[in-house]
N, C-alpha and C positions, 0 to 999 in steps of 0.2 A: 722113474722120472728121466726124460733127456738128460745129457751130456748140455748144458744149457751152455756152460762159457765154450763151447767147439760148435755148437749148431747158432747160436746166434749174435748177432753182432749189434752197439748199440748207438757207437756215434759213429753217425752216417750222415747222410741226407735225404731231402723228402723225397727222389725217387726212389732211392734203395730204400728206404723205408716203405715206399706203398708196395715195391716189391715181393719184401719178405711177407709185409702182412699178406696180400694175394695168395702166398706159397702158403703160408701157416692155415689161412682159414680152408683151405682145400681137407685142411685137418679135424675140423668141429664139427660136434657130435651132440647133437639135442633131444635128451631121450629122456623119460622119470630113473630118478635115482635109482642106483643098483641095489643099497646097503641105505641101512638106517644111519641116520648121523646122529655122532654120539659127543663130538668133537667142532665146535668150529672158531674158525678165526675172521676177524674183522681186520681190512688194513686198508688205514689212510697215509698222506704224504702231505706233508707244511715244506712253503719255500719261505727262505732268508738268504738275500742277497743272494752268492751263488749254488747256494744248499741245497739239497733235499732233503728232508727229515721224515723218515718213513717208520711208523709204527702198526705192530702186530697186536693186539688182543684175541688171545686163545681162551674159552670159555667152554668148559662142556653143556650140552645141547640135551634136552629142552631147560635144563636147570637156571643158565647163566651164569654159574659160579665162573669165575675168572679163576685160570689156572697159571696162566703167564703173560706178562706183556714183552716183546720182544719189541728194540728200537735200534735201527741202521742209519747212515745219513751218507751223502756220495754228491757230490758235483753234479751238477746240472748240464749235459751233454747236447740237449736236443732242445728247440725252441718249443713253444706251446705251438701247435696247430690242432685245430677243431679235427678229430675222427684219429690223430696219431697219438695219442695220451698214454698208449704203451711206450712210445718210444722215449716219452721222457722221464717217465717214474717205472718204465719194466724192470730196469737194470737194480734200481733199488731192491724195487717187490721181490724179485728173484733171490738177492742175499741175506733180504729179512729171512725168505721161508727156508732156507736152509738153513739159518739158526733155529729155527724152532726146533724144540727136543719131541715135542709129542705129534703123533700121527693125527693129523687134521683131515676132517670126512670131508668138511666143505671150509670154502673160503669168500668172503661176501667183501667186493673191493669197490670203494669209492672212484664209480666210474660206470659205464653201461657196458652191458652184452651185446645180445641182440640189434637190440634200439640203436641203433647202430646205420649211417649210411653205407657201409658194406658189408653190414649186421656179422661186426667184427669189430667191437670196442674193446677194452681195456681188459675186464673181467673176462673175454672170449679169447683173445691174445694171453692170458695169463695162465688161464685153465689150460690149452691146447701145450705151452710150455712144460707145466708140471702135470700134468695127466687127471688132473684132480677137479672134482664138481668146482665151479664160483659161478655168482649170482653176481651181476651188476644194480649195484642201488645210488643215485643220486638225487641231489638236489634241485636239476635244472634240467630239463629235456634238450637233450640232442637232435634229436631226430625222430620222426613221423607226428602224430596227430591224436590227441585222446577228448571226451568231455569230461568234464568237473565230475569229480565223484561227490555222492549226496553225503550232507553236513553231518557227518558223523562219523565217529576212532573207527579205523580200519576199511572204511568202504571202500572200491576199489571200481576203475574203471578200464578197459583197452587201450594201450597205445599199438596205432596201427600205422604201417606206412603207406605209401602212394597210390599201392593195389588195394590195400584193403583186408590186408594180412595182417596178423595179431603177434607183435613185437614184444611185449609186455605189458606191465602193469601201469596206471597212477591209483596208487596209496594216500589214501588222508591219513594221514598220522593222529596221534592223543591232541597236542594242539591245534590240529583246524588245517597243517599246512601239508603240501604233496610230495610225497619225492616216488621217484621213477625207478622200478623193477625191471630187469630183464634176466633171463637166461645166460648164463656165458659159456659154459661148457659141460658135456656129460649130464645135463639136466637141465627139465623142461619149465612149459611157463606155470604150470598147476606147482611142482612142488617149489620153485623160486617163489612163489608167492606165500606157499603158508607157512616156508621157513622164513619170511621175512617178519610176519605175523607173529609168529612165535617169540620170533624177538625182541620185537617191539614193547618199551614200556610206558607208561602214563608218564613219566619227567622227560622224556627225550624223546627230540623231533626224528634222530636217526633209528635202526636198530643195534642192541643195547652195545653188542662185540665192537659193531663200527663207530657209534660213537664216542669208547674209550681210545681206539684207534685213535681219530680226529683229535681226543682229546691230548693223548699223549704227542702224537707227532708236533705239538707245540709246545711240548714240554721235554724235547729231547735232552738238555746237559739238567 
């Protein structure tokens, strides 16, 4: 893993920020997984007032036994801007995943990859960070274009962007609704999708790791 608090820096501004992003994704790497994932964690982020509240769920893979939930929280540095979602919850993500004790194969973060207009979201800034596979999954599309996948758990359809290139997934989930797949780093759009499949269960719209994530990050004290 980088020297992460010497290589990057986190309250800035939006040009030094589109900067470093520019510099960073010169770094990402979209290729099928190296190693079997035996390990993975989910990590979402709740704001209150000037908070973050960022939680980890580690679970091993394919089981979903939950092995740990890890929970950080840190002041809020960076405003929301649409496509810079690293720069306001990175600095969190970064000191949750160094408290984790166990070697995590992948990490699937409430945010997009790919799908991405610099096809360089959250989960692609965070991977490139720590060296390590993550899968962008959300609830609301950022960027490019997909149709409705057919009325049934798991179908799945393209999101493409301008050209016509294939960014990611949209997934119908067990209840009916869609959330958005992409690639973030060290792995492609075939295995981002069937490890999101995998995770997925009949009670929950998200997959299972990141919805305990969501879950906990509202329930930090």
């Amino acid at each position: 893993m980088m020297n992460l608090k010497v290589l990057h820096r986190w309250n800035i501004d939006k040009d030094t920020a589109n900067k470093i992003q520019d510099e960073l994704k010169s770094k990402l790497i979209i290729k099928p997984l190296s190693k079997n994932i035996k390990i993975i964690c989910g990590i979402d982020s709740f704001y209150k007032e000037e908070w973050i509240f960022t939680a980890g769920a580690i679970c091993r893979f394919p089981e979903l036994e939950v092995i740990e939930v890890v929970k950080v929280k840190g002041k809020q540095k960076f405003p929301y801007i649409p496509g810079l979602l690293a720069f306001r919850e990175g600095e969190n993500i970064i000191n949750l995943i160094e408290k984790i004790e166990k070697d995590v194969d992948c990490f699937i973060l409430n945010g997009h990859g790919i799908a991405h207009p610099k096809k360089f979201g959250l989960a692609s800034h965070i991977g490139v960070l720590i060296e390590k596979p993550t899968i962008g999954c959300a609830k609301r599309l950022l960027y490019g274009n997909y149709s409705e996948p057919p009325i049934f758990p798991l179908s799945s359809t393209f999101i493409k962007d301008s050209e016509g290139e294939i960014i990611g997934h949209a997934l119908r989930n067990y209840n009916g609704s869609i959330i958005f797949i992409s690639p973030g780093h060290l792995i492609d759009l075939k295995d981002s999708l069937n490890i999101i499949i995998k995770c997925m269960k009949e009670k929950y719209s998200l997959p299972y790791p990141l919805y305990l994530a969501h879950k906990n990050s509202k329930t930090y004290f």
